[in-house]
C-alpha positions in Angstrom: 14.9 26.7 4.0 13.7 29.3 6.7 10.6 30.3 3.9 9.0 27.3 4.2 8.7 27.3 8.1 5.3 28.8 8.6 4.0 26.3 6.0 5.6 23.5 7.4 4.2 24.5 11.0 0.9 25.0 9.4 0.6 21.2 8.6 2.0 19.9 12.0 5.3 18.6 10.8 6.9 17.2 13.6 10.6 19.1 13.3 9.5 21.6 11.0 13.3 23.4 11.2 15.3 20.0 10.9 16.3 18.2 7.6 13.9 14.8 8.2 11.1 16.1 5.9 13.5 17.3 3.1 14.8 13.4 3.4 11.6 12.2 3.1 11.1 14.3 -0.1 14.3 13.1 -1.3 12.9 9.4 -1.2 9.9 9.6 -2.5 11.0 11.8 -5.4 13.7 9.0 -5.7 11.5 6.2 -5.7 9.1 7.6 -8.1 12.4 8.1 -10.7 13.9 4.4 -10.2 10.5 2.9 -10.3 9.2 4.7 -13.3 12.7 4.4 -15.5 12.8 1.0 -14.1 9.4 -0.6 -15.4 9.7 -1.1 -18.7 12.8 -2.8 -18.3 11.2 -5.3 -16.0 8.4 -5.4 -18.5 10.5 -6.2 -21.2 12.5 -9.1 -19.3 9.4 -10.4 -17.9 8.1 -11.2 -21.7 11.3 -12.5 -23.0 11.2 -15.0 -19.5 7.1 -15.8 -20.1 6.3 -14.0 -17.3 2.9 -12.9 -17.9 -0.8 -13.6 -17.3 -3.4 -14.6 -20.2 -6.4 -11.9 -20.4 -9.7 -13.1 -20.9 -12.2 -14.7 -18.0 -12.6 -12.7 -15.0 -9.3 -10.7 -16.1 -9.9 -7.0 -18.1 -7.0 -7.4 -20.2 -6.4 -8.9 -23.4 -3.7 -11.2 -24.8 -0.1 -11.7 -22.6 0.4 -9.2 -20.5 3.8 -8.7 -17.4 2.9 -9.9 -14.3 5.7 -8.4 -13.0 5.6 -4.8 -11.9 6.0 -5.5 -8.1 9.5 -6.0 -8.6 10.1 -2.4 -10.1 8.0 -0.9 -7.2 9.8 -3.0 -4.6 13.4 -2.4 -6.1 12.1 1.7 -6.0 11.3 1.1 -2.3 14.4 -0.5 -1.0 17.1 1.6 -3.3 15.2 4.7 -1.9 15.3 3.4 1.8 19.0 2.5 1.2 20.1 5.5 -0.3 17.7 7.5 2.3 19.5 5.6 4.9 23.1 6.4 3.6 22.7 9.9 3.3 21.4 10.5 6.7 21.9 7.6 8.9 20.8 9.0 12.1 16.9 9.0 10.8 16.7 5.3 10.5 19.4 4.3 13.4 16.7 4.3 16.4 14.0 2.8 14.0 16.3 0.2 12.1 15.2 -3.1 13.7 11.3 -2.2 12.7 12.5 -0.8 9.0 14.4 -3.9 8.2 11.3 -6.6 10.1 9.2 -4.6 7.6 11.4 -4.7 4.4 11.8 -8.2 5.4 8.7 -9.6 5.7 8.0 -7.5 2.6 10.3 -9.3 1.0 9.3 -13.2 1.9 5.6 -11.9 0.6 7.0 -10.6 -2.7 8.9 -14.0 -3.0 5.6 -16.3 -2.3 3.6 -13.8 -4.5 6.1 -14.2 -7.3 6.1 -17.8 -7.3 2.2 -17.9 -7.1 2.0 -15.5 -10.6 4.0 -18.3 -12.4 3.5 -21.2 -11.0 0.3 -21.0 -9.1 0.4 -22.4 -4.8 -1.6 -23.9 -2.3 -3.6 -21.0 -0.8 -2.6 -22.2 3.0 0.8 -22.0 1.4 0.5 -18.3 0.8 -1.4 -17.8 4.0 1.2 -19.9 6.0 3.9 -17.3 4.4 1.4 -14.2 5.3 1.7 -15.6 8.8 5.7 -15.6 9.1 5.5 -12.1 8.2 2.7 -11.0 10.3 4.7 -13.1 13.3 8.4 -11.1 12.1 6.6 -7.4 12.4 5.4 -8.7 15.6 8.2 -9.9 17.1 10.4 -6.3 15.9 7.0 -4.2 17.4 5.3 -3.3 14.7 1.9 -4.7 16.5 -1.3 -3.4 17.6 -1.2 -2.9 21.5 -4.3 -4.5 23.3 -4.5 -2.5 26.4 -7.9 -3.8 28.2 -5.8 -4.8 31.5 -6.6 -8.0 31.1 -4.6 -11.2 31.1 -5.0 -12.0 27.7 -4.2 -8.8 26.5 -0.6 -10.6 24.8 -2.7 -12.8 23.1 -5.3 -10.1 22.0 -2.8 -8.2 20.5 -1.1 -11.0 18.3 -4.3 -12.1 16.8 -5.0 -8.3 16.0 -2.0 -7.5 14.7 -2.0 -10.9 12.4 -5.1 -10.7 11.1 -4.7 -7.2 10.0 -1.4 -7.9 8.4 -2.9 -11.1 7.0 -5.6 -9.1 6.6 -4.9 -6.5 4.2 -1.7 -8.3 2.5 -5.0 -9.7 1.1 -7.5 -7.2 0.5 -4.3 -5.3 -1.6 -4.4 -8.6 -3.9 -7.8 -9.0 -4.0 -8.9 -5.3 -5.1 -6.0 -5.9 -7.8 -8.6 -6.5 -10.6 -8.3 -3.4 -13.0 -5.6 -1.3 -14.6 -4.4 1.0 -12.1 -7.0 0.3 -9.3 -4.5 -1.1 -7.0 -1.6 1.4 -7.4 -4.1 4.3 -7.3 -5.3 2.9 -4.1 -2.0 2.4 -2.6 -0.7 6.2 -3.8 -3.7 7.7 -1.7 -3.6 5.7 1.3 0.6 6.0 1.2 0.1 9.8 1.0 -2.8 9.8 3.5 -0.9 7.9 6.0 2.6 10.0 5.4 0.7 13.1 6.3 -0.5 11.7 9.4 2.6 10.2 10.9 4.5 13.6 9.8 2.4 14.8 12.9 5.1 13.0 15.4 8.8 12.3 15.9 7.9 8.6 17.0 6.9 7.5 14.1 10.2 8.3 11.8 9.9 4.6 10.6 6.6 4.9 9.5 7.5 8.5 7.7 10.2 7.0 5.7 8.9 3.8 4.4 5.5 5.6 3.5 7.4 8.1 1.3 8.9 5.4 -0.5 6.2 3.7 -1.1 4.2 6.8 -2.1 7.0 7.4 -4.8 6.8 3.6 -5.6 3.5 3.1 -6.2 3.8 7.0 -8.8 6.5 5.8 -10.4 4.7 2.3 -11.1 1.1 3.6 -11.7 2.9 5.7 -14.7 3.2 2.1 -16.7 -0.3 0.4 -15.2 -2.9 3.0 -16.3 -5.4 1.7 -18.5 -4.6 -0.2 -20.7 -2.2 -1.2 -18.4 1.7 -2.2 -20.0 2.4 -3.9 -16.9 0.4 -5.4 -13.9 2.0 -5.9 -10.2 0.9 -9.1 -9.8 0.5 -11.2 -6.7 4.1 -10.4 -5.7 3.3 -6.4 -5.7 -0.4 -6.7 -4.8 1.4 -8.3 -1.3 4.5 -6.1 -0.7 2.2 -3.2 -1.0 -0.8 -4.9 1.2 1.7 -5.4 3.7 4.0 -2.5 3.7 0.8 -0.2 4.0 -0.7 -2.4 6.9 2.6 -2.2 8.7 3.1 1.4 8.1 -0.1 2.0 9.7 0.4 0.4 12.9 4.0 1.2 13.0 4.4 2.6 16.6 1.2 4.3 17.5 -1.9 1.6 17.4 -3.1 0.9 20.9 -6.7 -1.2 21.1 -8.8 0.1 24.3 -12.1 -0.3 22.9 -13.6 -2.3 19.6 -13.6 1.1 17.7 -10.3 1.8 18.6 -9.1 0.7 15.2 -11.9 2.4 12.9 -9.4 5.5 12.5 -7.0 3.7 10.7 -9.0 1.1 9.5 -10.5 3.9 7.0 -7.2 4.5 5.2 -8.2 1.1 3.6 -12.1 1.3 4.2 -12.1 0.2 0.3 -9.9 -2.4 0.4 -11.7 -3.5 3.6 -15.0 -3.7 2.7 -14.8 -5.1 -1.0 -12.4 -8.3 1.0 -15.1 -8.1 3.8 -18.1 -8.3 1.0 -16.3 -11.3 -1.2 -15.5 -13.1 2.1 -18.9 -13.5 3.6 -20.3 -13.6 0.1 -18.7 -16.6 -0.8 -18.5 -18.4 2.6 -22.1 -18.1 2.6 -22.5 -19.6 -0.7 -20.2 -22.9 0.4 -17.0 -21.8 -1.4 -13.2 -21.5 -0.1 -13.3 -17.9 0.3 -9.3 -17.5 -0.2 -9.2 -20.1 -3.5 -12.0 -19.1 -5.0 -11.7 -16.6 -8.0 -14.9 -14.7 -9.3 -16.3 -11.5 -10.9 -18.1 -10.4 -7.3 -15.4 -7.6 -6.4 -16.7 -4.2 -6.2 -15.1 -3.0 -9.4 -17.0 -5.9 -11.5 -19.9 -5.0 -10.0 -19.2 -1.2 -11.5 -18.0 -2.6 -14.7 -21.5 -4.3 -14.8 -23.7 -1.6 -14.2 -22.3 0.1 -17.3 -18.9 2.5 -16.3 -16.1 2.2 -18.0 -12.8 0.8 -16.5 -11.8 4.7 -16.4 -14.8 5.6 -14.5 -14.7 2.8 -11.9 -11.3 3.1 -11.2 -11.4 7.3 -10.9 -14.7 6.6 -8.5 -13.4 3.8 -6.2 -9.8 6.4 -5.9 -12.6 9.2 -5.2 -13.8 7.1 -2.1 -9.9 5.8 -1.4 -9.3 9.5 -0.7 -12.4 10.7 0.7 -12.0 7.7 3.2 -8.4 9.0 4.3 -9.4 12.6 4.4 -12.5 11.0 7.1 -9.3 8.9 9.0 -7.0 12.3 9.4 -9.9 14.1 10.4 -11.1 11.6 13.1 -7.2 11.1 14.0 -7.2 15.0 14.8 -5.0 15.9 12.1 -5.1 19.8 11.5 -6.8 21.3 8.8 -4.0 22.6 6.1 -2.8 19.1 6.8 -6.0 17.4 5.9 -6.1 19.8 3.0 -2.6 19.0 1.8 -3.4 15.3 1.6 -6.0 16.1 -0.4 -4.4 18.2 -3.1 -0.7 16.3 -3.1 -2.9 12.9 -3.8 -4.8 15.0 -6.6 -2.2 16.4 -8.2 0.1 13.4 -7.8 -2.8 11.2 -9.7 -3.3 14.2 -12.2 0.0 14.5 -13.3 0.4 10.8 -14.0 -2.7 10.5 -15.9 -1.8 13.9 -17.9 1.9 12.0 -18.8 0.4 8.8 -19.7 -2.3 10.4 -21.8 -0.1 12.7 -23.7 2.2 9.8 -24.6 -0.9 7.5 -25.4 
């Protein structure tokens, strides 16, 4: 589509005249349709089967309600990788080994994260899992390179790379706490971080599964507005967390100084600092920071100052985007790129709202 060049150069798309952008399109369009069609049919299953959560307590809902979305968003994910995959193999043939140590450890989390929404596990169980999939990006190199010429430099870069894919598997789950927080969050940063690694050919990997997770996390958020028909869970709260902390190391992190990861720490700056703000909070009060549940989060503390679940949501997806436009800008994204992040997340989270209002 030769009309569409000078835009397309505009934003800094790497191979603004090949087809790789229009595949990207293709999957996140195609997530967005398997996830959203699929849903309800997971939501209906999942209350025939008793999977569900109890409302009440620290919880916003009311009576039973699905506790499990994640496997709609992750089915959306992986049909649209597959089908991405099929159609044009040659985008995904250099970058396979890191897509699959992705989807994989993906996977494992969504597993653990299933099992703890019905069954409940040991918290070093989960974070025992979290580590096999931090070690399995690792190993395929999806890791954060520590580059301080030092001898420990191999050992630098496994503890950063774990505990940021420990890290914000974690912070996903943990913001999880009102209808449509989470999904909103992931849309923006998923966007955010597409736009960014559109900007080079090296980072293919990262392109595709961001675009499907973008689509994903539409398609899902359709379903988990408030009042929510369907939560993700553990299981999704964790495939996102991880897929997005992958993404965003996927082939272009190298540590050289301690603010070297500030720039793409800020795509999840909200994540970040509520997990940050719980943590400290409750190690400082004598508590196990990763079993202990509470009302501390930052959306509780909105709720309790008054705003509605509508408000606090809309605000803390205000500072999810504000934080990614910050990250691009910082990164040395251009402009119209910046720009474009800005109104695609918009109008993406506009349009779902508008179709889940005017069905309401």
């Amino acid at each position: 589509m030769p009309d569409l060049l000078p835009y397309l150069e505009a934003l800094g798309v790497a191979d603004p005249a090949g087809s790789g952008w229009k595949v990207v399109v293709f999957t996140f369009l195609l997530a967005a349709l398997i996830t959203w069609r699929f849903t309800p049919r997971v939501r209906e299953f999942a209350l025939r089967a008793g999977w569900a959560d109890e409302g009440g307590g620290r919880r916003q809902h009311q009576g039973r309600l699905p506790n499990a979305g994640g496997l709609a968003v992750y089915a959306g994910v992986v049909a649209s990788l597959a089908v991405a995959g099929a159609i044009r193999p040659i985008v995904v043939d250099d970058v396979l080994i890191q897509l699959l140590a992705v989807l994989l450890g993906g996977t494992l989390l969504l597993f653990v994260g299933f099992l703890d929404d019905q069954f409940g596990l040991s918290p070093w169980l989960r974070l025992l899992a979290q580590t096999l999939a931090a070690l399995l990006a690792y190993g395929a190199g999806v890791r954060i390179e520590a580059a301080f010429g030092s001898p420990l430099d191999p050992l630098l870069s496994l503890f950063l790379t774990w505990l940021w894919l420990v890290g914000i598997t974690n912070a996903m789950n943990l913001i999880d706490g009102l209808d449509g927080l989470a999904g909103g969050i992931a849309l923006i940063t998923a966007v955010g971080l597409l736009f960014a690694s559109a900007q080079f050919e090296t980072r293919a990997a990262a392109t595709l599964v961001l675009s499907a997770l973008a689509g994903a996390a539409l398609g899902f958020l359709r379903h988990n507005l408030p009042p929510s028909k369907i939560i993700m869970g553990d299981a999704g709260a964790y495939f996102f967390g991880y897929v997005l902390a992958a993404a965003a190391i996927l082939g272009y992190v190298k540590v050289t100084t301690v603010f070297s990861l500030v720039p793409v720490a800020l795509f999840l700056a909200v994540p970040i600092l509520d997990t940050t703000w719980v943590f400290l909070r409750r190690l400082f009060a004598g508590k196990n920071p990763l079993a202990t549940p509470g009302r501390d989060h930052l959306h509780h503390r909105l709720l309790a100052r008054g705003l509605s679940t509508w408000r606090a949501v809309v605000l803390l997806w205000g500072a999810t985007l504000v934080a990614n436009l910050f990250a691009l800008w910082l990164q040395g994204i251009p402009g119209p790129a910046i720009a474009a992040t800005g109104v695609t997340a918009v109008g993406l989270l506009a349009f779902v709202v508008w179709r889940r209002r005017r069905e309401a």
